[in-house]
C-alpha positions as CSV (number, residue, x, y, z in Angstrom):
1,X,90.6,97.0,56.6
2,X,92.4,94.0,55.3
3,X,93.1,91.4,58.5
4,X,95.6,89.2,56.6
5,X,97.8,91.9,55.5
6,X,98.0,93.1,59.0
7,X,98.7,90.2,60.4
8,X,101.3,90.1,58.0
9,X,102.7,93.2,58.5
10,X,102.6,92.6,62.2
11,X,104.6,89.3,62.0
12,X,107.5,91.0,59.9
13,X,107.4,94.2,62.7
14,X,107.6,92.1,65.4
15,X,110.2,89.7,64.1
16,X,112.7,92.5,62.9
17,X,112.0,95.0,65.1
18,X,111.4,97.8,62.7
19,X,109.6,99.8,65.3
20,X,110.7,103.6,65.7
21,X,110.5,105.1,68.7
22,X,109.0,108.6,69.2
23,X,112.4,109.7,69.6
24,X,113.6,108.1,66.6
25,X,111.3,109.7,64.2
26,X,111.7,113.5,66.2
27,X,115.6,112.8,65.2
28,X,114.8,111.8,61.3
29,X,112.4,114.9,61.2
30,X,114.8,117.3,62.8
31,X,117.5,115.9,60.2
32,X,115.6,116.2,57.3
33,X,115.3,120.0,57.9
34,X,119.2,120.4,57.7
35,X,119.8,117.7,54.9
36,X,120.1,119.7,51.9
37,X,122.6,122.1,53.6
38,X,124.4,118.7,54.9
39,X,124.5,117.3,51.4
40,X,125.6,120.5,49.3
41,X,128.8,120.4,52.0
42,X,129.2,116.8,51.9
43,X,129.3,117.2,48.2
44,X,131.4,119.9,48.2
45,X,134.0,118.7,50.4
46,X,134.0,115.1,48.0
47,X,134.7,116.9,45.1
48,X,137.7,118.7,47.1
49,X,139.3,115.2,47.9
50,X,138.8,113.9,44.9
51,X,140.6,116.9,42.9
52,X,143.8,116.6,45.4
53,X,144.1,113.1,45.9
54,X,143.8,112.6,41.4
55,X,146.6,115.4,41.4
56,X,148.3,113.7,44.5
57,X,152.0,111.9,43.5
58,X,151.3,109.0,46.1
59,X,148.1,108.3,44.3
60,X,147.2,105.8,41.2
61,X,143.5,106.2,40.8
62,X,140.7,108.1,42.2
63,X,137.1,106.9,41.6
64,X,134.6,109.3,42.5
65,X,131.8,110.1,39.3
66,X,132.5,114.4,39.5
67,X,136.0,114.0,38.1
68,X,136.1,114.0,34.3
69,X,138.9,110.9,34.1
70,X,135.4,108.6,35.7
71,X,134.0,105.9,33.4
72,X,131.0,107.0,34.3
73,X,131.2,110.8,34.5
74,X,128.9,111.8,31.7
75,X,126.0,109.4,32.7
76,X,126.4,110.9,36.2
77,X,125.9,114.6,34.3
78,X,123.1,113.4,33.1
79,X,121.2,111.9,36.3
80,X,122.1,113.2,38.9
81,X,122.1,117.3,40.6
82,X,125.6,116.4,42.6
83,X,127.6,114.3,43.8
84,X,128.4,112.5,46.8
85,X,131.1,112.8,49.3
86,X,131.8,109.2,48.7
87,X,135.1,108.0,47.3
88,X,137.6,105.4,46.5
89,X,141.3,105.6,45.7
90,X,144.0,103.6,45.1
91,X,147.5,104.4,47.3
92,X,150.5,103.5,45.1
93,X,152.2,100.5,47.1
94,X,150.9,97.8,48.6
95,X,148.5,96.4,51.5
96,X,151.7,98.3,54.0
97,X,151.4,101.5,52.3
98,X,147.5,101.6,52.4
99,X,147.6,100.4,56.3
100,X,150.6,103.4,57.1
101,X,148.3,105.8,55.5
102,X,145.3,104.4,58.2
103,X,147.4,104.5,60.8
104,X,148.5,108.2,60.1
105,X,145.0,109.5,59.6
106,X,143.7,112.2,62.3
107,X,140.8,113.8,60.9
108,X,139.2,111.0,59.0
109,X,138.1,108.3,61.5
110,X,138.8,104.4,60.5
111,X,135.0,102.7,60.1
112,X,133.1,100.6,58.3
113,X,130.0,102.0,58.4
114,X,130.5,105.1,56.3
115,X,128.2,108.2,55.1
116,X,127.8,109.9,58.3
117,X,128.5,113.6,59.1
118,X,132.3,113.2,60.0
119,X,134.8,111.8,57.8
120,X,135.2,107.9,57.8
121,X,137.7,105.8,56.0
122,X,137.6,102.2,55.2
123,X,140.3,99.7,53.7
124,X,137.7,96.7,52.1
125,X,140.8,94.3,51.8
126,X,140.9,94.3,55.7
127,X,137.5,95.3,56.8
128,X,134.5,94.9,54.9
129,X,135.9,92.7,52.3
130,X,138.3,90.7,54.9
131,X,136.3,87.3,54.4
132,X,136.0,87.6,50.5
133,X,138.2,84.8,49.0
134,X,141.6,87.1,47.2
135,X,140.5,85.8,43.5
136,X,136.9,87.1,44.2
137,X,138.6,90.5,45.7
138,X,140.8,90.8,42.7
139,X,137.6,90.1,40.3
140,X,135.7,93.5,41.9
141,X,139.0,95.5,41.6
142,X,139.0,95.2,45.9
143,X,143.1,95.4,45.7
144,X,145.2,95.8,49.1
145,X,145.8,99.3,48.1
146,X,142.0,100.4,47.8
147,X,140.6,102.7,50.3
148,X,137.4,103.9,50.6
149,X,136.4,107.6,52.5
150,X,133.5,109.1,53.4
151,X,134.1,112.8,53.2
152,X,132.6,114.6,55.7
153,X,131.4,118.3,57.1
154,X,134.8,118.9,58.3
155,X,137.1,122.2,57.0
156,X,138.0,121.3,53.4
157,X,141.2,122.8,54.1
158,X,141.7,120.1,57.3
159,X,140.9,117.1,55.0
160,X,143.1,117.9,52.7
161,X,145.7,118.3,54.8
162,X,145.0,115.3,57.1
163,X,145.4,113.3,54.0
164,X,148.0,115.0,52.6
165,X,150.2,113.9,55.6
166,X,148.7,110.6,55.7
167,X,150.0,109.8,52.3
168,X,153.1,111.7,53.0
169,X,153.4,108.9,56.2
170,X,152.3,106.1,54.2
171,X,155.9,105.7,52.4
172,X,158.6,103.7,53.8
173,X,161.2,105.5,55.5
């Protein structure tokens, strides 16, 4: 009943094109029946890397809020039912050991766009991150060893062992 607000909300519809088509919003229903069951494996599976990779020799650092060594672990008790599938790590080495390890990943895809249902890796230094200046990189801890993953719905057994022989791959022969 309000023209004006309409007209506004028109304007900002038309000039972003944040229109969903039928088919769009069958595909957001039909995946909001299966989310939970998505999420419980996706956290799951998260956990699972995190564990091996904090345990992992070729490791330095694992950031991911279910491991007790997080900053943040308690708060995350606290407020939240699970957690997510997202992680980062740091590869001991350098900017060639973290771009060996990419290169020798088979189950986890390389992307940028991460939290889908398959697993997705990311190195920030040369991909999201790439047109940071270095001093502003080093000030959010975005180092040339960082990678990010997006654990996905895959075997937890598969992951592990995809990144088990990435890391393996990663060190100079």
């Amino acid at each position: 009943n309000d023209t004006e607000l309409f007209d506004r909300l028109a304007y900002i519809q038309n000039s972003c094109g944040i229109m969903s088509s039928p088919f769009d919003c069958y595909l957001v229903n039909r995946g909001l029946k299966t989310l939970h069951v998505r999420m419980k494996e996706h956290m799951k599976n998260g956990l699972a890397v995190a564990k091996f990779l904090e345990q992992h020799p070729l490791v330095e650092q694992v950031m991911h809020p279910g491991l007790p060594s997080h900053p943040q672990h308690k708060v995350a008790l606290k407020q939240a039912s699970g957690f997510s599938g997202m992680l980062s790590f740091y590869i001991k080495g350098g900017i060639g050991e973290a771009t060996r390890f990419l290169q020798a990943i088979r189950v986890f895809c390389l992307a940028e766009s991460l939290g889908g249902f398959e697993s997705l890796a990311d190195h920030p230094a040369l991909m999201t991150h790439a047109s940071v200046p270095p001093e502003e990189r080093a000030a959010l801890n975005i180092s040339d060893n960082l990678i990010r993953l997006s654990v996905g719905l895959e075997s937890e057994e598969d992951l592990i062992a995809d990144l088990d022989q990435a890391l393996k791959a990663s060190v100079k022969k």
